[in-house]
Structures are given as structure tokens and as C-alpha cells.
N, C-alpha and C positions, 0 to 999 in steps of 0.2 A: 504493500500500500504506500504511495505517496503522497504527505501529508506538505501542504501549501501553507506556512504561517505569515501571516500578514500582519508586519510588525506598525506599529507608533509612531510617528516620524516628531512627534514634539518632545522630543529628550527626558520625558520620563524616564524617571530611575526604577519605579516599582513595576511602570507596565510593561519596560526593555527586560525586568529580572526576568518579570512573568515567562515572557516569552523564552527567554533563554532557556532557564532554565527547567521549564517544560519542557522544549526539546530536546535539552540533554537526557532527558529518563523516557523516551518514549524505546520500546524493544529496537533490537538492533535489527531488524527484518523491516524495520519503518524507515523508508525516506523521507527525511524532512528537508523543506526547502524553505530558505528563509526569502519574505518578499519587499522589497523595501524598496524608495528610491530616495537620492539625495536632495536637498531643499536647495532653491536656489536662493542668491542672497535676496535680500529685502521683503519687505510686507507683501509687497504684489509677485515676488520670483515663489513666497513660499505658498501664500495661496491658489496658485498658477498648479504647482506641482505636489501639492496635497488635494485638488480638487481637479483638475484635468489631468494630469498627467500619471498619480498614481492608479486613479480607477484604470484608463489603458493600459499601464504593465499590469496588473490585478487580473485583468478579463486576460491576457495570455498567458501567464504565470499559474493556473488552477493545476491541480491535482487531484486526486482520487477525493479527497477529502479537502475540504476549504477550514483554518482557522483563523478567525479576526479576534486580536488579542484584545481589543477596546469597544466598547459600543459607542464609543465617540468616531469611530471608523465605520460605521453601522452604513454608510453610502455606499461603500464600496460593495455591496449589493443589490447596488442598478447594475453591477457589471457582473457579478458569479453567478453562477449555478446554486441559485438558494438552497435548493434541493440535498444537497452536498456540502454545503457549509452553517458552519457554527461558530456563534460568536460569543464571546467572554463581558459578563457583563461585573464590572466591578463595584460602583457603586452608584448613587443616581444624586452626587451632590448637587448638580445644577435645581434640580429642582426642590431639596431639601432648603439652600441656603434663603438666610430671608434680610440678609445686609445691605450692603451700601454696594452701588457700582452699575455695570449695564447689563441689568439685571434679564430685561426685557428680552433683547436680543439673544444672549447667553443661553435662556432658556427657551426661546423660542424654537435656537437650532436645535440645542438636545434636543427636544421635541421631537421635530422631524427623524431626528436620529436613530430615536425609541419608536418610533412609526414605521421604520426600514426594517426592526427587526419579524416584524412580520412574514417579509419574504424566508427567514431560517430554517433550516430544517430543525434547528434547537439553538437556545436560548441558555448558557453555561453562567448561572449566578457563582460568586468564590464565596460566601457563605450564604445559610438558611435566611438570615435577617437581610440581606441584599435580594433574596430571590421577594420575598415577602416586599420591602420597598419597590421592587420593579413590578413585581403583579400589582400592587396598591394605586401607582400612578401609570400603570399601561393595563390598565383594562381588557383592551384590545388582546392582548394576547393568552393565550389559553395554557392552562396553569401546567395543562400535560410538554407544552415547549418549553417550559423553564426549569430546568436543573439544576441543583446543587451539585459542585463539584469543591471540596476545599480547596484552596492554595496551598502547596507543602512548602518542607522547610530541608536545607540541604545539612547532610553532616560535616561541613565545615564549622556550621556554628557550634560551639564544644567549650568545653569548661578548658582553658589550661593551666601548663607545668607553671610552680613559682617564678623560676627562672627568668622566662618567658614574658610573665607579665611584669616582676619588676625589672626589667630591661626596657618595659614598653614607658612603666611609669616616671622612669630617670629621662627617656625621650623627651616626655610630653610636661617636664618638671613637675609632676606629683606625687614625688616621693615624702613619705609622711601623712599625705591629704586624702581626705574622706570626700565625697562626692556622689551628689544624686544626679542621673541620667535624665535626659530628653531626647528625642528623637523621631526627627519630623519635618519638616519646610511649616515655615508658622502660619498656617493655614487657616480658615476660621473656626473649623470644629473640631481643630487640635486643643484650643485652650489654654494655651501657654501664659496665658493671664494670671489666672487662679494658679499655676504654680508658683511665679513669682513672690503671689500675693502668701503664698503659704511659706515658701520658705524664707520670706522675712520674719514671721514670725513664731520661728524655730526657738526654740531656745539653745540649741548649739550653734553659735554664732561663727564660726568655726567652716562649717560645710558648706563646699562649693557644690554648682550645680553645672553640668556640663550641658550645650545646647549643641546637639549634632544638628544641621539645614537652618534655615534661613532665618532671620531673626525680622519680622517689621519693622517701621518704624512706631507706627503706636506703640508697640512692646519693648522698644529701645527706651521710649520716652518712661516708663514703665518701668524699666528700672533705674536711668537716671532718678527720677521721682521716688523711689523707695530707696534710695543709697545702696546697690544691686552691684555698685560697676566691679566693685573688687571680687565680687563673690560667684558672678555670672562667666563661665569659660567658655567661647563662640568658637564652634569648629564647622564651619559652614558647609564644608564636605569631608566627609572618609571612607573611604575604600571598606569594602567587604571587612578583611583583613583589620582594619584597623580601628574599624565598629567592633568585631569580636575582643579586642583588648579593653575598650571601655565599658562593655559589658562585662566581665570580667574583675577589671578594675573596682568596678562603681557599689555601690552601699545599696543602692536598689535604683531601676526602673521608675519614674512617675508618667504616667499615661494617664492624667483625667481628661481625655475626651467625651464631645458632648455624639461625638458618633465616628463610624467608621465604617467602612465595607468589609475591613477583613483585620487589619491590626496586626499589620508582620512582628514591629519592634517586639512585642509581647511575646511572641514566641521564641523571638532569636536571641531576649533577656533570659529567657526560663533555660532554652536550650545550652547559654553558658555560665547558669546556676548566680544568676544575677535574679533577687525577687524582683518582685512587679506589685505596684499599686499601680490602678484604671478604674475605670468606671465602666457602672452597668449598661452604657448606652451602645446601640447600634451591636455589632456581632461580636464585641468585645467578651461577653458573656458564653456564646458558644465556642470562643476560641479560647480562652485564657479558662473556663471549669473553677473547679474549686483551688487553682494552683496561685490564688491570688489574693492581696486583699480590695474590697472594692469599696468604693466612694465617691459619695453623690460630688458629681463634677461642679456645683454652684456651692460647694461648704468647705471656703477656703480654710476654716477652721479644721473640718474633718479631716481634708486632707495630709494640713499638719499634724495631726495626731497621728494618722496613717505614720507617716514619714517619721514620728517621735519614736513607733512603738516600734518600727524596723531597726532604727539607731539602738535601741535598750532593753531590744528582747530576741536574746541569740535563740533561744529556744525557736522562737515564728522564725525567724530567719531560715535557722536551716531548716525546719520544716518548710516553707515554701520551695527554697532550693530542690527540696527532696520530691514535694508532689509537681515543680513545675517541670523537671527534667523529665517526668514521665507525661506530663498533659505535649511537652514539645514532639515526642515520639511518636504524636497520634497524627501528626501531618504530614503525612509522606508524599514526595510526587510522583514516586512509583506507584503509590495508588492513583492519584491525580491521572495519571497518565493514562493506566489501566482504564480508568472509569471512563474518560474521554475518549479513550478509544473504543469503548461499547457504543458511543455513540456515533463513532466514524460508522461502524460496522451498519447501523440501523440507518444514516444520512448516505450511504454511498451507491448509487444506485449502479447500472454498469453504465461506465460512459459509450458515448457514443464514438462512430471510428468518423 
């Protein structure tokens, strides 16, 4: 079977992994063919060649089996073989968010977007609570097209040797230093607010908070305004490799989002025996189980408490360590892959000569 994956062309970090690394774990009897084309420079070269130019490579490029990693890509079936392709639906923020900006247009296109998947022969949600928000606001589509498939997690992410991490911690000058984790682009239904606001009012004055992706500037302002700057360590990007050292590193994970589609960070903290405070919102709950503590995302009080009782109760510590290393083991993308290709199996009809 040859499998067509039709990758993101907007530099996504999570939706490139996605892709990635689902084709890395599909059986070796599978062809996968990665479909992509490059963006030309400027506003009008990129929209040129994300909207005429990739659907033409797209309609030659098919395969036995069609996968579209985005439902933001969801066009790209005025050119395929609906019949035979399936598209990955991750989350449905456009029309969840309810802030400030162009808001109209934003949503107008997902719209259409979510109106394309119609043509699918399936409709692949990465958790149960994303499939539930896509039937909620697509009506239209009939609940038997829409799939739950998880997103897995690779065994790179891993607890390591002492050695190892303090080698990492002399790097990055934290030798000595305790520190709670973020990790995220400061998105709106990250929340990165409420952490700030809690770990000023820590009583370990002491602990840093590391910000792995993109800091705004409301949240800049934010922590100027709470006297943050010495305490807050911005690493705006890092490598696979060098997210497992601060996992690792770190006193615990803080994830209170107000929602999510799936919640990598949660798994890739558990998985290198870093605990996890989140919240109950979006699929957070079916991903992270009882390997967690959780906390209402608007009780910046609570959440400091959360983060008190992790600092001064080795006991939950390593107990979380111990159940979240087995809740990270239940996301494989060898299943992922498996399951996805039950569904190539039932979308691939024989092609035509």
C-alpha cells in the first residue's frame, strides 16, 4: 500500500511532528510518501502556493491511501479522491476562541474548511474530547466519519543518567536551581497568565520558572508588572533533545490550560518522570488519567498550592512520577498507526488504471 501524507506548509512544530512521526511507525511493507511544496517568499508568493499551487501537486501526488495531517488543509479535497482519503482533525480553536482580532474572517475560513470534510472517507479526531468538539460544531457530518485515533508519544522521551542531566544543567547555568516548567507558544488557551500570577505568590521565592515558545507581549508586561524578570527563564525554542533535559531537570510541569486538542507537553513530562499539574479542561483529562494533579485553570491560588504541595511532598512526587510513567506508555504510534491503517484498509477502494 502507498500511503500519500500531505504535510502543513505553515511551520508548525506539532503538526510537522505529527506527521513525521506517524510515518516513521507505519509497517515497513507501507510506502509513504511525503507531499509538500515550498512557499514562495511574501504574503501573495505564499498564498499563491498554498492555495493554487499545492492542490495541483496534491491531485498528482495520491496514493492508495490519501492522508491530510490538518483540517486546516481540508481544501485540498476539491483535488483527491475523497473516497480514499482521510484527514486528521486536531483541534477546532478557531471557533472555540472568543478574543480580540479578525475574528470574522478567521472563522469564516475554518468554516468552509470543516464543510470540505465532508467529501472524507473518515474524519481522524487525536482525542475523544476533539472528536466531541468537531461533531458539536459540524453537525453536518455523521458521527460514524469521525474517529478517535490518539497521538503517540516516541521512546526518546525517557527519564535520564545523573550524569547527563547535570552536564545539561552546568550548560544552561542551573546548577543549584529548582524550577517549574512551561511549554507552549503563549497562545490564548495556554494560560500562561495564571501561572505567572501563581508563582508570584509562592512562598519559595527562590524558584524559577522556565518558558519553553513564545512569550507575548501582554505577558511580558505581566511580568514586568509583578517583578517576574529575574525569576522568568525564556527559551523560545528547543530541540526535541533539549526539551527532554528540562523535563528532566524541572521540579514539575505547570499546564493550566483552559483547553486543548490533545496536550503533548503532559505526556513527554510524565514520560521523563517530571510530574504534571493541568487542568480538567479540553482532552487534558483523557490524556494525563489519574497521573496528575489537577486544577481549576481560573484559581491562581489553587494552582499555587498545587505547585507548594509538589515542592514539600516527596511522597506525591514520586508517586506521580511512578503513575505518570505508566499513563505515558498508553500512547503508542504503533498503535496510532495500526488503527489508521484499519482505516486505509476500509477508505481504499481499487484504483482505477
Amino acid at each position: 500500500m502507498k500511503v500519500s501524507i500531505y504535510w502543513a506548509l505553515d511551520g508548525s512544530l506539532s503538526i510537522d511532528r505529527y506527521a513525521r512521526e506517524l510515518a516513521q511507525n507505519f509497517p515497513a511493507d507501507v510506502e509513504v510518501a511525503k507531499v509538500s511544496v515550498l512557499r514562495g517568499p511574501g504574503r501573495w508568493g505564499t498564498l499563491r502556493d498554498k492555495y493554487l499551487k499545492y492542490p495541483w501537486v496534491a491531485r498528482g501526488r495520491q496514493g492508495d491511501c490519501n492522508l491530510i495531517v490538518c483540517e486546516g488543509y481540508a481544501y485540498l479535497l476539491l483535488m483527491l479522491d475523497g473516497k480514499r482519503t482521510v484527514v486528521v482533525c486536531h483541534d477546532v480553536h478557531p471557533l472555540i476562541y472568543r478574543g480580540p482580532g479578525p475574528r470574522f474572517y478567521w472563522r469564516t475560513r475554518y468554516r468552509i474548511y470543516l464543510r470540505l470534510l465532508r467529501r472524507a472517507k473518515y474524519v481522524i479526531a487525536v482525542s475523544e474530547h476533539t472528536r466531541k468538539d468537531l461533531l458539536k460544531y459540524c453537525p453536518f457530518l455523521s458521527p460514524e466519519k469521525v474517529v478517535t485515533v490518539h497521538s503517540g508519544i516516541e521512546a526518546n522521551w525517557r527519564v535520564l543518567g545523573d550524569a547527563a542531566l547535570a552536564a545539561f544543567r552546568k550548560q544552561q547555568g542551573l546548577e543549584g536551581k529548582r524550577f517549574a516548567l512551561h511549554v507552549g507558544n503563549d497562545n490564548w488557551y495556554k494560560n500562561f497568565a495564571s501561572l505567572l500570577r501563581a508563582l508570584v505568590e509562592l512562598a519559595d521565592k527562590e524558584l524559577l520558572l522556565v518558558k519553553v515558545g513564545r512569550i507575548g507581549a501582554d505577558n511580558w508586561q505581566l511580568i514586568a508588572s509583578l517583578g517576574l524578570e529575574g525569576r522568568v527563564i525564556h527559551v523560545p525554542y528547543a530541540s526535541s533533545d533539549e526539551l527532554i533535559c528540562f523535563y528532566n531537570a524541572a521540579e514539575m510541569l505547570v499546564f493550566p490550560s483552559w483547553h486543548e486538542g490533545f496536550g503533548w507537553p503532559t505526556l513527554e513530562a510524565m514520560a521523563c518522570g517530571c510530574p504534571v499539574i493541568t487542568s480538567r479542561k479540553g482532552s487534558l483529562p483523557e490524556v494525563c488519567g489519574e497521573a496528575c494533579i489537577y486544577v481549576d485553570p481560573n484559581d491562581t491560588p489553587g494552582i499555587t498550592a498545587a505547585m507548594e504541595r509538589l515542592l514539600n511532598e516527596p511522597s506525591l512526587r514520586a508517586d506521580l512520577i511512578q503513575k505518570g510513567s505508566l499513563q505515558a506508555r498508553k500512547f503508542s504510534w504503533k498503535d496510532a498507526a495500526e488503527d489508521i491503517l484499519k482505516l486505509f484498509s476500509a477508505a481504499a477502494p481499487p484504483r482505477s488504471s
